[in-house]
C-alpha positions in Angstrom: -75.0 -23.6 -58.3 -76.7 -26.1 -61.0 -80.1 -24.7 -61.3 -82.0 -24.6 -64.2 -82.3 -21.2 -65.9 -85.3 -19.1 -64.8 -88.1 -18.6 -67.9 -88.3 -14.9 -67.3 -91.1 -14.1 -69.8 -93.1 -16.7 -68.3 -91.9 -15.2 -64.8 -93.0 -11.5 -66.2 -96.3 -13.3 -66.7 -96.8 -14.9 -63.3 -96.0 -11.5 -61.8 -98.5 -9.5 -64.0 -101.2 -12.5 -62.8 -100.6 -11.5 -58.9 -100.6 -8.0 -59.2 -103.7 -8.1 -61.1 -105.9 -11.0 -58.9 -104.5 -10.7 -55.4 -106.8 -10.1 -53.3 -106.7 -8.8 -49.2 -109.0 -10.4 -46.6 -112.0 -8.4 -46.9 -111.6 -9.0 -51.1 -110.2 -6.2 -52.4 -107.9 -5.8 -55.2 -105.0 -4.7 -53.5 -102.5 -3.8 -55.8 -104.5 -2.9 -57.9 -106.1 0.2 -55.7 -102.4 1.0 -55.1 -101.4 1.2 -58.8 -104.5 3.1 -59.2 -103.0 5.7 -56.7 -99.6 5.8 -58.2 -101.3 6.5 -61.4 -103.4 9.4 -59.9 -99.6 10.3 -58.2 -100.9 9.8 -54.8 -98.2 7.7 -54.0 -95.0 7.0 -56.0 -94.0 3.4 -54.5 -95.2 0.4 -55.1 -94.2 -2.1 -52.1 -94.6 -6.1 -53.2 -94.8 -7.9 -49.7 -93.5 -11.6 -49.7 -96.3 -12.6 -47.2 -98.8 -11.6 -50.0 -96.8 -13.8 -52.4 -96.9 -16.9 -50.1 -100.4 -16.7 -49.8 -100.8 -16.2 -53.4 -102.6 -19.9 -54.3 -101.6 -20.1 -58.1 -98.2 -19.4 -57.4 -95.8 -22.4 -56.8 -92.8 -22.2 -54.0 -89.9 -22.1 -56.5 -90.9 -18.9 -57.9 -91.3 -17.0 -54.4 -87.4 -19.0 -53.8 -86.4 -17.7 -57.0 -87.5 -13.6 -56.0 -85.7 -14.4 -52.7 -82.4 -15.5 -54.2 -82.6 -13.1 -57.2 -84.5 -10.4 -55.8 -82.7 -7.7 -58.2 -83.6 -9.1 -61.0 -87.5 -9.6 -60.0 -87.3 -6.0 -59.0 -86.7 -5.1 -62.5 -89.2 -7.6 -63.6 -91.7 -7.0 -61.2 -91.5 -2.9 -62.8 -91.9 -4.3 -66.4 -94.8 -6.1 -65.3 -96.6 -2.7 -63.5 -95.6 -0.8 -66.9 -98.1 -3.1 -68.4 -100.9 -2.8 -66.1 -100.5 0.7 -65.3 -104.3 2.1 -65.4 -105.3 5.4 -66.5 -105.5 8.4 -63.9 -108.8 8.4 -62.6 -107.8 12.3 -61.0 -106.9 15.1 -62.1 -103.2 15.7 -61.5 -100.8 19.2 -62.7 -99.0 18.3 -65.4 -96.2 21.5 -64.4 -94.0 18.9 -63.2 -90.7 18.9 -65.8 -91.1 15.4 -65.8 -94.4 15.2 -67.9 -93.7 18.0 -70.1 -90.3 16.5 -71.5 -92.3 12.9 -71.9 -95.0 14.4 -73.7 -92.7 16.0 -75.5 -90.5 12.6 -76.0 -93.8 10.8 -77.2 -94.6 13.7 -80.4 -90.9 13.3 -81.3 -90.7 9.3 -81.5 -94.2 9.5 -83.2 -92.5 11.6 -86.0 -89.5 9.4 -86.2 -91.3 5.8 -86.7 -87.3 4.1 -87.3 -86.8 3.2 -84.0 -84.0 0.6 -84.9 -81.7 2.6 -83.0 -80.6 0.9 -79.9 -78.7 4.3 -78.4 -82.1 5.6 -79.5 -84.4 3.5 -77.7 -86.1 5.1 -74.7 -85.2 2.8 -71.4 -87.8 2.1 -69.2 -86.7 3.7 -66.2 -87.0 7.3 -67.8 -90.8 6.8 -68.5 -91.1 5.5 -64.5 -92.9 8.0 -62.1 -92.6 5.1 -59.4 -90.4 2.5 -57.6 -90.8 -1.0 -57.1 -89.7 -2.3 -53.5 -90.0 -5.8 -52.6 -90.6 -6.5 -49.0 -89.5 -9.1 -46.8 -91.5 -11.5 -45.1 -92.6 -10.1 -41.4 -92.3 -13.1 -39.9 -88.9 -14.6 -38.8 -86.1 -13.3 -36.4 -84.2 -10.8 -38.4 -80.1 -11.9 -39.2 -77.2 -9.6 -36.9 -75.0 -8.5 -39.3 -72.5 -11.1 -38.4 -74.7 -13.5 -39.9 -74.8 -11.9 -43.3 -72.5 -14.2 -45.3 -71.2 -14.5 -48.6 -74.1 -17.2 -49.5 -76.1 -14.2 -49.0 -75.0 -11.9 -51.7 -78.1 -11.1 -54.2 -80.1 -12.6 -51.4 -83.3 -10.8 -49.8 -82.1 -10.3 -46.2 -83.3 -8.8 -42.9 -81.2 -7.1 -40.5 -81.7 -4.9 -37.1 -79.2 -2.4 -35.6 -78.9 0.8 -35.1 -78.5 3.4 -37.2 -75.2 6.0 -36.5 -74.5 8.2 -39.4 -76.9 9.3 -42.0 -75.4 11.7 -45.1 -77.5 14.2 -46.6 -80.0 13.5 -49.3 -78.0 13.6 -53.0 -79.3 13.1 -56.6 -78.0 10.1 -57.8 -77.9 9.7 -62.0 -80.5 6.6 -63.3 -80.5 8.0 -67.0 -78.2 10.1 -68.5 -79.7 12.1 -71.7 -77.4 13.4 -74.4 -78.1 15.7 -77.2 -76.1 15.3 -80.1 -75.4 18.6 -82.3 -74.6 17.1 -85.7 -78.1 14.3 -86.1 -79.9 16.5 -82.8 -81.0 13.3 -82.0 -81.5 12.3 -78.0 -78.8 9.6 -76.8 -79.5 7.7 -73.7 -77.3 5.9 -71.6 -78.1 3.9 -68.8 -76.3 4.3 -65.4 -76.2 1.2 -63.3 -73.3 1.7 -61.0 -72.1 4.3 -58.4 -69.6 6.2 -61.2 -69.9 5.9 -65.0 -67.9 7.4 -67.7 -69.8 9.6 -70.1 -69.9 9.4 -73.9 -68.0 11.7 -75.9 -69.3 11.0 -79.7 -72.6 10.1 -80.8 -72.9 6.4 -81.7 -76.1 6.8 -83.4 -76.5 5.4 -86.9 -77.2 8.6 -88.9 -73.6 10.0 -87.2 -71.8 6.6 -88.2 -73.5 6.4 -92.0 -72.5 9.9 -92.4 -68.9 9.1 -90.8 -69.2 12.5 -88.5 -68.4 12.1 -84.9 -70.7 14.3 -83.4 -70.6 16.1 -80.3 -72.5 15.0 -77.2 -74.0 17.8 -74.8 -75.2 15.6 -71.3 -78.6 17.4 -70.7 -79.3 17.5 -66.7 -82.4 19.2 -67.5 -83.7 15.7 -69.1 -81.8 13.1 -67.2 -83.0 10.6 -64.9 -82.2 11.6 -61.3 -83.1 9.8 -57.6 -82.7 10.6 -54.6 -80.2 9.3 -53.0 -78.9 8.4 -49.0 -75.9 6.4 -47.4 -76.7 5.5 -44.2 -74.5 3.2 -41.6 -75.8 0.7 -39.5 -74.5 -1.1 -36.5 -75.3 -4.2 -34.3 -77.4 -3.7 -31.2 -74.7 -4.4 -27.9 -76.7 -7.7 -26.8 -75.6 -9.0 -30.5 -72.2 -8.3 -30.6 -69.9 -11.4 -28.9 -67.9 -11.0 -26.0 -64.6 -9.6 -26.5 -65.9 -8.1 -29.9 -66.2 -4.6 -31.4 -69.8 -4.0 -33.0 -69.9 -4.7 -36.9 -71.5 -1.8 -39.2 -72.7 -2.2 -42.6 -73.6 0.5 -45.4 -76.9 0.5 -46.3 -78.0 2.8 -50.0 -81.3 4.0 -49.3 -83.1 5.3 -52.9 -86.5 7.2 -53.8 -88.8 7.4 -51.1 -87.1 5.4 -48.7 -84.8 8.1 -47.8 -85.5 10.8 -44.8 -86.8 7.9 -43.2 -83.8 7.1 -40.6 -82.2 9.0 -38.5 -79.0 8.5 -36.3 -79.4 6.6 -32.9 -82.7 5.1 -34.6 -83.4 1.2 -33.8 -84.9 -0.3 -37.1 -85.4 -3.5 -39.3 -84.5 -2.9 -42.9 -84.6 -5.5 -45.7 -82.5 -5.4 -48.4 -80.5 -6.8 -51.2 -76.7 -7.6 -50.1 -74.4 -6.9 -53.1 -70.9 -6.8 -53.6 -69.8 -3.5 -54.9 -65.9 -3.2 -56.0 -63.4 -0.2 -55.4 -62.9 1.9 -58.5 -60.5 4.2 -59.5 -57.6 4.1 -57.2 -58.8 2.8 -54.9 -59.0 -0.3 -56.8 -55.2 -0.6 -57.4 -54.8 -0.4 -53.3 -57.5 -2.8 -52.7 -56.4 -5.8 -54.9 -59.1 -8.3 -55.2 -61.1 -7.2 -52.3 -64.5 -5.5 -52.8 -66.6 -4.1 -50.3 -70.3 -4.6 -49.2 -73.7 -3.1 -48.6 -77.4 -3.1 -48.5 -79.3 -1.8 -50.5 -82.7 -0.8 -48.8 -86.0 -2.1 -49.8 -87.8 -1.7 -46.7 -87.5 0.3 -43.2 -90.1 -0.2 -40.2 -88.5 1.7 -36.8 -88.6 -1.3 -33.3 -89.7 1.4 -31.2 -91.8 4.3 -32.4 -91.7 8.1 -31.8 -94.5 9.6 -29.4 -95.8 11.8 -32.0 -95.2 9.0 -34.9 -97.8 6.6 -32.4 -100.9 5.7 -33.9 -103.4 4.0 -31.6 -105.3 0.9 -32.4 -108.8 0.5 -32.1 -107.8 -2.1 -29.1 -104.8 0.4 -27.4 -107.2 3.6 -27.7 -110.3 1.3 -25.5 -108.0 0.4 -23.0 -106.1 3.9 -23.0 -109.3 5.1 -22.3 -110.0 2.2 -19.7 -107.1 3.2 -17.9 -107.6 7.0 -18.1 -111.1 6.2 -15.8 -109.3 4.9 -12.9 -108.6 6.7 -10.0 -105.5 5.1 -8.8 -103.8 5.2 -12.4 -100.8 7.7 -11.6 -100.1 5.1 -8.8 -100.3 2.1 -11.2 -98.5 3.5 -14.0 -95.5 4.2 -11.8 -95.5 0.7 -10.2 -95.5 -0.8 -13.4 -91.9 1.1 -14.1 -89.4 -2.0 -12.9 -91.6 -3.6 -10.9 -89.0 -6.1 -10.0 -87.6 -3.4 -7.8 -88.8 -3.2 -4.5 -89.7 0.2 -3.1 -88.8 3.6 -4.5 -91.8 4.1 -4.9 -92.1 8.2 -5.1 -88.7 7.7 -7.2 -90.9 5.9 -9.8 -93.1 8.4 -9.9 -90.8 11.1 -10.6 -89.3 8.4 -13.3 -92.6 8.6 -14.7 -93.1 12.2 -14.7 -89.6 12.6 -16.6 -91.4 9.9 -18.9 -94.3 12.3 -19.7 -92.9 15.8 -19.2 -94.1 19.3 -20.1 -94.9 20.8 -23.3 -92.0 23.0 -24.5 -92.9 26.8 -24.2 -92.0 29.1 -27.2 -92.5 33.0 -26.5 -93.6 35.5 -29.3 -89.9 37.0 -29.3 -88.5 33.4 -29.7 -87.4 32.7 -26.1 -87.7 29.2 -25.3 -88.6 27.3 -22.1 -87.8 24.1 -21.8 -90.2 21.1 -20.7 -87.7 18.4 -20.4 -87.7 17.4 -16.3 -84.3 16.3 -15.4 -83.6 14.0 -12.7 -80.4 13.2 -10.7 -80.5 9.9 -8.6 -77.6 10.5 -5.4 -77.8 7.6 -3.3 -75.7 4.8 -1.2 -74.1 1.9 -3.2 -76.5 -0.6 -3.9 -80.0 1.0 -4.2 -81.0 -0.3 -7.9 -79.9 3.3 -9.5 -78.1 1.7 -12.6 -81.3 -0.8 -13.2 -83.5 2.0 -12.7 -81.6 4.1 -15.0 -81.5 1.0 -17.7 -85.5 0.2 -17.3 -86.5 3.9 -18.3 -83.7 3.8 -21.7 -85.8 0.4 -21.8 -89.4 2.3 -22.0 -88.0 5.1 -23.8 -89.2 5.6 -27.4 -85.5 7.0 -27.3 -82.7 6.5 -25.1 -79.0 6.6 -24.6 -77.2 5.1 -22.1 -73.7 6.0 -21.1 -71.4 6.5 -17.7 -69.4 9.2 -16.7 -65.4 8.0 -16.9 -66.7 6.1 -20.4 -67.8 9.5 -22.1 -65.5 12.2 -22.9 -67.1 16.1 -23.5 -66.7 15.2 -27.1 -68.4 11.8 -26.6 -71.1 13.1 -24.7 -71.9 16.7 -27.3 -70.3 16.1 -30.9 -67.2 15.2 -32.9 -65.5 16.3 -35.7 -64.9 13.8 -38.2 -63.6 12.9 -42.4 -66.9 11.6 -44.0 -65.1 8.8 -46.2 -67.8 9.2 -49.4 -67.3 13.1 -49.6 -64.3 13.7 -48.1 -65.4 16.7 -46.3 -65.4 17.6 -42.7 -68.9 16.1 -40.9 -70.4 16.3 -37.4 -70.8 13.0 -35.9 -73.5 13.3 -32.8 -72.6 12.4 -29.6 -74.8 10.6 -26.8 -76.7 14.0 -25.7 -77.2 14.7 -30.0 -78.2 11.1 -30.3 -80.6 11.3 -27.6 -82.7 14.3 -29.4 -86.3 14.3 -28.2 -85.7 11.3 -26.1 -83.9 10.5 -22.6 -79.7 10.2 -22.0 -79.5 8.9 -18.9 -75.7 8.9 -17.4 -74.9 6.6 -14.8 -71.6 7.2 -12.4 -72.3 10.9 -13.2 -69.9 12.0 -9.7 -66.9 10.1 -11.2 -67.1 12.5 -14.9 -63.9 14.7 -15.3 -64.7 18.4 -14.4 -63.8 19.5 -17.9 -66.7 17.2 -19.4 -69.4 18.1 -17.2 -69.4 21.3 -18.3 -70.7 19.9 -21.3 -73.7 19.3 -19.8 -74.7 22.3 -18.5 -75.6 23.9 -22.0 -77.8 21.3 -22.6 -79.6 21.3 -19.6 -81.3 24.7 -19.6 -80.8 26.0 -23.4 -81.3 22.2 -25.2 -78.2 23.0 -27.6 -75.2 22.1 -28.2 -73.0 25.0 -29.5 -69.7 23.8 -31.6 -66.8 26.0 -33.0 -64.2 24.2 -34.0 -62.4 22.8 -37.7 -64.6 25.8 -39.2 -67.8 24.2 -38.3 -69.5 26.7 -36.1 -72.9 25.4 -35.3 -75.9 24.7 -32.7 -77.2 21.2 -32.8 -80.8 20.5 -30.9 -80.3 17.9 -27.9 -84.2 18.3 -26.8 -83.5 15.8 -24.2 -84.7 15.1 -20.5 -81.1 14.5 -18.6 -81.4 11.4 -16.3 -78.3 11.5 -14.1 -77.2 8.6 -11.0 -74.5 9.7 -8.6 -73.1 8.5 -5.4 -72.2 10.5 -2.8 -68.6 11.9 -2.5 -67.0 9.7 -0.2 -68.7 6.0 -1.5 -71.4 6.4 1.1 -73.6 9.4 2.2 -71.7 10.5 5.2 -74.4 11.8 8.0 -71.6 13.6 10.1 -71.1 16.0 7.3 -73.1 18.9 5.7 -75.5 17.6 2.5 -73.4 20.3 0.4 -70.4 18.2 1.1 -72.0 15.2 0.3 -73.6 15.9 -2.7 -70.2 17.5 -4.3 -71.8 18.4 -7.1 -71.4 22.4 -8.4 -74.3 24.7 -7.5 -74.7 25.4 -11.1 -75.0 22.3 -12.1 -77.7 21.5 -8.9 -80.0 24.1 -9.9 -80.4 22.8 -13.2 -82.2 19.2 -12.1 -85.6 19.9 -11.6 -85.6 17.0 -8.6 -82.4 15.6 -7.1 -83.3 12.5 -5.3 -81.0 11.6 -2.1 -81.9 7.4 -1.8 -80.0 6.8 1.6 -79.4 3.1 2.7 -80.6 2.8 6.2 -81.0 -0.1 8.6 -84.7 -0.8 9.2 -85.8 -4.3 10.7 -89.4 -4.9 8.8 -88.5 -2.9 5.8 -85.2 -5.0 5.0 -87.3 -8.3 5.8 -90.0 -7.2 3.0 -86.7 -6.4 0.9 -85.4 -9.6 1.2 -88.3 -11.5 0.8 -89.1 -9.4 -2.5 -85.5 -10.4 -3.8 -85.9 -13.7 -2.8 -89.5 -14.1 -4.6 -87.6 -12.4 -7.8 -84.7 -14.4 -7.9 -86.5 -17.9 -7.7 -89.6 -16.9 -9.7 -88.3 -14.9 -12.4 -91.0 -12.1 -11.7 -92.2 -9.3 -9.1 -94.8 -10.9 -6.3 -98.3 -9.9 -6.8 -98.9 -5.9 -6.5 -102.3 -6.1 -6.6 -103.0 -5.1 -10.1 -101.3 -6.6 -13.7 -98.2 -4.4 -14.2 -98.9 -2.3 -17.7 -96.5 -3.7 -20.7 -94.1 -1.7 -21.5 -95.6 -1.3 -24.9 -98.7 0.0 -23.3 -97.1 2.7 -21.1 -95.1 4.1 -24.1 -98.9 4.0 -26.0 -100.4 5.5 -22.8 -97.5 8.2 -22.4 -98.2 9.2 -26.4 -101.4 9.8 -25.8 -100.8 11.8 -22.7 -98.0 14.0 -24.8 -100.7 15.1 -27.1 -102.4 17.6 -24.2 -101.3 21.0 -23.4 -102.5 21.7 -20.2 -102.5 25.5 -19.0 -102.4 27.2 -15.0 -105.7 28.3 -14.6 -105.7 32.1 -13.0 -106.6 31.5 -9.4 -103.6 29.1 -8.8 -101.0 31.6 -9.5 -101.5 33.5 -6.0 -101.0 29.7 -4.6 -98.0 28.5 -6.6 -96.4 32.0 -6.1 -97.2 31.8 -1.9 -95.8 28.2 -1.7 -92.8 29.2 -3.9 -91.8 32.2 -1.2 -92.4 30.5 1.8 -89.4 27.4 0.4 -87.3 30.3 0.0 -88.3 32.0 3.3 -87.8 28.3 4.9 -84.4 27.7 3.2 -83.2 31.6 4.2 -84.0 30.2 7.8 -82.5 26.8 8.3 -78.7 27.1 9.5 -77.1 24.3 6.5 -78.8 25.4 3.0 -80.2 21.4 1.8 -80.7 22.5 -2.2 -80.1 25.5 -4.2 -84.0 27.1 -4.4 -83.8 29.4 -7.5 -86.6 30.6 -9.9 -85.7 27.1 -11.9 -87.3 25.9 -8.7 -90.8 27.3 -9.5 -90.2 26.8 -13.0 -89.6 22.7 -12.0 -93.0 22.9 -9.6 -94.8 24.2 -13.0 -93.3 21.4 -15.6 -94.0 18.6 -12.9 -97.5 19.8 -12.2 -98.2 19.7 -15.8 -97.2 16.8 -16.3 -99.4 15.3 -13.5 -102.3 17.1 -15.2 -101.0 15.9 -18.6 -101.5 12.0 -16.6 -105.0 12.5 -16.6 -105.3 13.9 -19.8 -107.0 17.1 -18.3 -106.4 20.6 -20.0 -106.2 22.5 -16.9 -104.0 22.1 -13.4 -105.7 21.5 -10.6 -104.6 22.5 -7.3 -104.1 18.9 -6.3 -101.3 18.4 -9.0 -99.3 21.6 -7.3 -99.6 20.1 -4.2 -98.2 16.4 -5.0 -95.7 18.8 -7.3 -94.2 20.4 -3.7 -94.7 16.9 -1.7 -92.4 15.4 -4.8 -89.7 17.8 -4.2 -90.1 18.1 -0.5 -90.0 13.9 -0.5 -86.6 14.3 -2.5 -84.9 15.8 0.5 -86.8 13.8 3.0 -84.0 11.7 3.9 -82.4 14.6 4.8 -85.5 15.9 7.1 -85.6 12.5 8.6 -81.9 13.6 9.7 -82.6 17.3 11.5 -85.3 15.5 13.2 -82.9 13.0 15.3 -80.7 16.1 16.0 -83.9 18.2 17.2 -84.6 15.3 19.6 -88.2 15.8 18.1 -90.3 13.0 17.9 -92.8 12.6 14.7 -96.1 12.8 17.1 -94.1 16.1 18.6 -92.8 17.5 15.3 -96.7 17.3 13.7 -98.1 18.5 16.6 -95.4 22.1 16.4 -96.1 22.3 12.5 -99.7 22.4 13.0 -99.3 25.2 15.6 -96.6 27.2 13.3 -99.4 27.0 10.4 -102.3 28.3 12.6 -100.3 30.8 13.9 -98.9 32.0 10.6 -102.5 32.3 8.6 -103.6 33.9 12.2 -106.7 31.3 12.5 -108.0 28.5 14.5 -108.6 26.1 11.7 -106.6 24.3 9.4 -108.3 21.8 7.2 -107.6 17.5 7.3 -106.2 18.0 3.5 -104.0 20.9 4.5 -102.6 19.4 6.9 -101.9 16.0 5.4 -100.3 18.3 2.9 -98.2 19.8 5.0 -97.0 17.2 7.0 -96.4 14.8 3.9 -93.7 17.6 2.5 -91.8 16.9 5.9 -91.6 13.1 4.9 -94.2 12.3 7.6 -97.3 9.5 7.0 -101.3 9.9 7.0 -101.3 7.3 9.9 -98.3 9.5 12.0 -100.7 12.3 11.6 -104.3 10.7 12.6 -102.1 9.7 16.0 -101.1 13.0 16.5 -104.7 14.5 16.0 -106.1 11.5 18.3 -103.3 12.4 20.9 -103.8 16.2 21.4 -107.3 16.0 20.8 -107.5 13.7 24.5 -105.7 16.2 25.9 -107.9 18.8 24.7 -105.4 20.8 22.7 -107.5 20.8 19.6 -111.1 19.5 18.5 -111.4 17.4 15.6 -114.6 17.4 13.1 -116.2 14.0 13.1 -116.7 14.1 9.5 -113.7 16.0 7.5 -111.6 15.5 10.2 -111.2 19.5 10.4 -108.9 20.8 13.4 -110.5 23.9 15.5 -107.7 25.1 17.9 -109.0 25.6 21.5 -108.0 29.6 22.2 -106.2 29.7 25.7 
């Protein structure tokens, strides 16, 4: 490449001339506050943005090209230049650190010593650095897959996305190493650029070589130069990878402060320099001519945040707010989940619920409970379970997707693998590891081997995965809400047989979902009209018809659901006699009926808890109120409803009938002549029955003089016979 060779004093001097007179939109110095922070050791990294150096006005195109092509270089001179313009501390700062000591030390010594002809001698810069330089690149611009990262590329500024899969620990990596020597006791200094270096053995300053003595070197750790260090993999995102192909990864060095921040099954944008580095050792004789490749970091910004790492803009906390005013907004904010499905429309608001969830409990003796809700979808072919499952991994700060016959146990909990840098024996995190304080949902979960759903069951209720095996006995966190779609056992829900049969799923495993949702496929004239039309409307427009309201971005649901995590709402005291009641009289109803539908256990009432939190959590109130219990129980009454629907055709009941005898059931129960409108709609709406099915039924018996109804609150008052 024929280009003329770079002037780099005069570049060192354009360099110091933006760091000293950029200037941001309101007028401030920029980098000059932030090296004023670095020198009061507020912060220790100094981050040059290339958007700032494109706006620069005295600065012409082929310098910006030449930081872009050259960028290790201009990282180097870019440090020389905040050497020079370093400020004094303005703060008071403890000068305990080792690192100030030995230079103030370093300083009285080379004072004393005025020869400083001595190159061994000569202090490199990067021992006297308390910083880093990083240079960013530019925010703007689709960043490259790692297939496109070519060879043209190599010393190149680049920006990639993928996701991150294995992270080693933190290491110190050698910058300087500092030698003593014993015959001159002079300090020798040698500067370590690559991954391995060899160390010197004899002094090679000029007092050992005059006096023809080959003095011994001692390598002081105490004084060397040491940064952190982190290896990090990263692989393309599935809609990047060709068809046919296997997903490319890439090793990206992450140094100073730039590591910690990535963690596996995080999707991020890094910038970085691509560099060639060769095998040593050998390694070298096996690999020939071939040398490997990797990034090495200069910036990291995550695609989608963590709840807790959310901070609200001026703009998202007003219309946060906005939204937290409306009435309707537990109704909205579960319509705007898929909207392109039709119906569901209780299933999205348990989706939403699982979105949200419950504060984790931690007693004083250490006993956890979880908050996590976990859902399982069982329902005909055809019901929009797997897009369901793929729009909440979608909304999900974090989410992993993956389907029962392709996930093994080991796939699903850990592995145990050869880490190829240290050679020793690593745990590589499966999906449920992966999916740490976020969602795994599992599609086809009815076709998973028996031996790997057992997996699953640790993780449920205890959040852990426990491992024993190569000598690695360990409990890794898998804080995650399961999300689990099933079909029935034979294809189809079969109604001719007992739900147990259907479902086919082991009791202990049932227990453990907090709602399991039966969707059945039924034949319904004006229902599967609407359908159709909806899918119609969809498939030609490209977007769901008009729901009366602007669906929320998903952007703004995952700001509204951060902001909803924050609150810790409590049961007040004079629910408990109410939650307690309605949980005895489930078990008293399920101890009655002939086929048992679900399992009711105490994870039953803890479920009606963590959803009815959640609710409260929707409205960002501190306190549960007795309406969030009830739309708890109508949630996982609605869950079996399909199933209701079912003992009602073999009754011979109709609805008007069925309201009317679960009216008189109640009265006679509480041993009064009233029940209240709300009650009842209550009541009723648990048994999968409508608000409109029940104001018939009132209108009915009233004419017939059964009951009387209040004009205003629609109260019932029995007639005593």
């Amino acid at each position: 490449m024929a280009t003329k060779n770079p002037d780099f004093v005069a570049d060192k001097a354009l360099a110091k001339d933006f760091l000293t007179n950029f200037a941001d939109s309101i007028g401030e110095r920029k980098y000059l506050n932030l090296l004023q922070d670095v020198a009061n050791r507020r912060i220790r990294a100094v981050q040059i943005e290339l958007d700032d150096l494109f706006n620069y006005k005295d600065l012409d195109e082929e310098f910006l090209q030449r930081v872009t092509e050259n960028t290790r270089r201009y990282v180097s001179i870019f440090a020389e230049a905040v050497d020079e313009l370093m400020p004094d501390p303005t703060e008071l700062f403890s000068a305990e650190d080792d690192h100030d000591i030995l230079m103030t030390q370093r300083a009285e010594d080379l004072t004393e010593s005025a020869d400083n002809s001595d190159p061994f001698r000569r202090m490199p810069p990067d021992i006297r650095r308390f910083f880093e330089v990083y240079i960013k690149a530019f925010s703007k611009g689709t960043p490259y897959t790692i297939r496109q990262v070519k060879a043209s590329h190599i010393g190149q500024l680049v920006k990639i996305s993928g996701i991150i899969t294995r992270c080693s620990d933190v290491k110190p990596l050698m910058q300087v190493a500092v030698y003593t020597c014993e015959e001159c006791g002079f300090e020798i200094y040698q500067e370590v650029t690559a991954r391995i270096f060899m160390p010197l053995f004899e002094c090679p300053s000029v007092r050992c070589k005059t006096n023809n003595t080959k003095g011994n070197l001692i390598l002081q750790l105490r004084a060397s130069k040491f940064l952190k260090f982190q290896e990090a993999k990263i692989q393309e995102l599935a809609e990047h990878v060709p068809k046919g192909h296997i997903p490319r990864s890439l090793t990206v060095h992450l140094r100073g402060e730039l590591t910690r921040k990535v963690a596996p099954g995080d999707v991020v944008e890094l910038s970085g320099i691509f560099l060639p580095i060769p095998y040593t050792g050998f390694r070298a004789l096996r690999a020939g001519l071939v040398a490997d490749t990797f990034l090495e970091a200069m910036s990291v910004s995550h695609f989608k945040k963590k709840y807790e790492e959310y901070e609200l803009s001026g703009d998202e906390q007003e219309q946060i707010e906005r939204l937290a005013e409306d009435g309707d907004i537990y109704n909205k904010l579960a319509r705007s989940l898929a909207p392109e499905i039709f119906g569901h429309e209780d299933v999205k608001k348990a989706l939403l619920l699982l979105l949200v969830g419950a504060p984790h409990r931690k007693l004083s003796d250490g006993m956890k409970i979880r908050g996590d809700l976990h859902i399982c979808l069982m329902g005909d072919p055809g019901v929009a379970k797997s897009q369901l499952l793929k729009h909440i991994i979608n909304v999900a700060p974090r989410g992993v997707y993956t389907t029962g016959r392709g996930s093994s146990g080991v796939g699903l909990t850990a592995a145990v693998q050869r880490d190829p840098v240290t050679n020793e024996m690593v745990l590589e995190g499966g999906a449920l590891v992966l999916a740490d304080m976020g969602i795994c949902a599992i599609d086809e979960f009815d076709k998973m081997e028996e031996s790997d759903r057992t997996a699953i069951h640790e993780v449920m209720e205890q959040q852990t995965v426990s491992i024993a095996k190569a000598g690695i006995t360990t409990s890794l966190n898998a804080r995650t809400a399961v999300l689990a779609a099933a079909n029935p056992a034979w294809g189809r829900y079969d109604l001719r047989r007992s739900p147990a049969e259907n479902i086919n799923l082991p009791p202990a495993l049932l227990s453990r979902f907090d709602l399991l949702w039966l969707i059945l496929d039924r034949a319904d004239m004006d229902t599967d009209l609407e359908m159709a039309r909806h899918i119609v409307h969809v498939h030609q427009k490209l977007e769901s018809p008009s729901l009366g309201f602007t669906p929320l971005e998903p952007s703004v649901l995952r700001a509204y659901i951060s902001a909803a995590r924050r609150i810790s709402p409590s049961v007040p005291r004079e629910l408990e006699e109410y939650i307690a009641t309605a949980y005895s009289s489930i078990r008293q109803e399920e101890a009655n009926s002939s086929a048992p539908h679900s399992y009711t256990t105490v994870r039953t009432l803890l479920s009606i808890l963590r959803i009815s939190i959640a609710l409260a959590r929707l409205r960002f109130s501190e306190t549960v109120a007795q309406s969030d219990v009830d739309e708890a129980l109508r949630l996982m009454q609605m869950s079996k409803f399909s199933l209701y629907s079912e003992d009602r055709q073999r009754s011979g009941l109709d609805a008007i009938s069925d309201i009317y005898s679960i009216l008189r059931d109640e009265a006679a129960r509480t041993n009064r002549l009233d029940v209240s409108y709300s009650h009842a709609l209550n009541l009723i709406s648990r048994k999968g029955y409508s608000e409109a099915q029940l104001n018939e039924c009132l209108e009915e018996y009233a004419s017939l003089n059964v009951w009387q109804i209040h004009p205003n609150t629609f109260d019932i008052r029995f007639i005593d016979a």
